[in-house]
C-alpha angles and dihedrals in degrees: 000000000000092000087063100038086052086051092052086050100046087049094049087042091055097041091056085044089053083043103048099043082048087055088052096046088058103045092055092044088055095047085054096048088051096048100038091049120093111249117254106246101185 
């Protein structure tokens, strides 16, 4: 039982860890979109 209950943590664990680090990806690529585009001056 607690081999299997440690697997279903590790994989919840991991899967935070994917999530987390894909959150983060996308935050950054959207800071560099904002601050490489030309402003809108109309």
């Amino acid at each position: 039982m607690w081999k299997k209950l440690l697997i279903v943590v590790s994989v919840i664990g991991a899967a935070a860890f994917i999530a987390k680090k894909v959150k983060d990806a996308n935050d950054e690529r959207a800071l560099w979109h904002e601050a490489t585009t030309a402003p809108d001056l109309r």
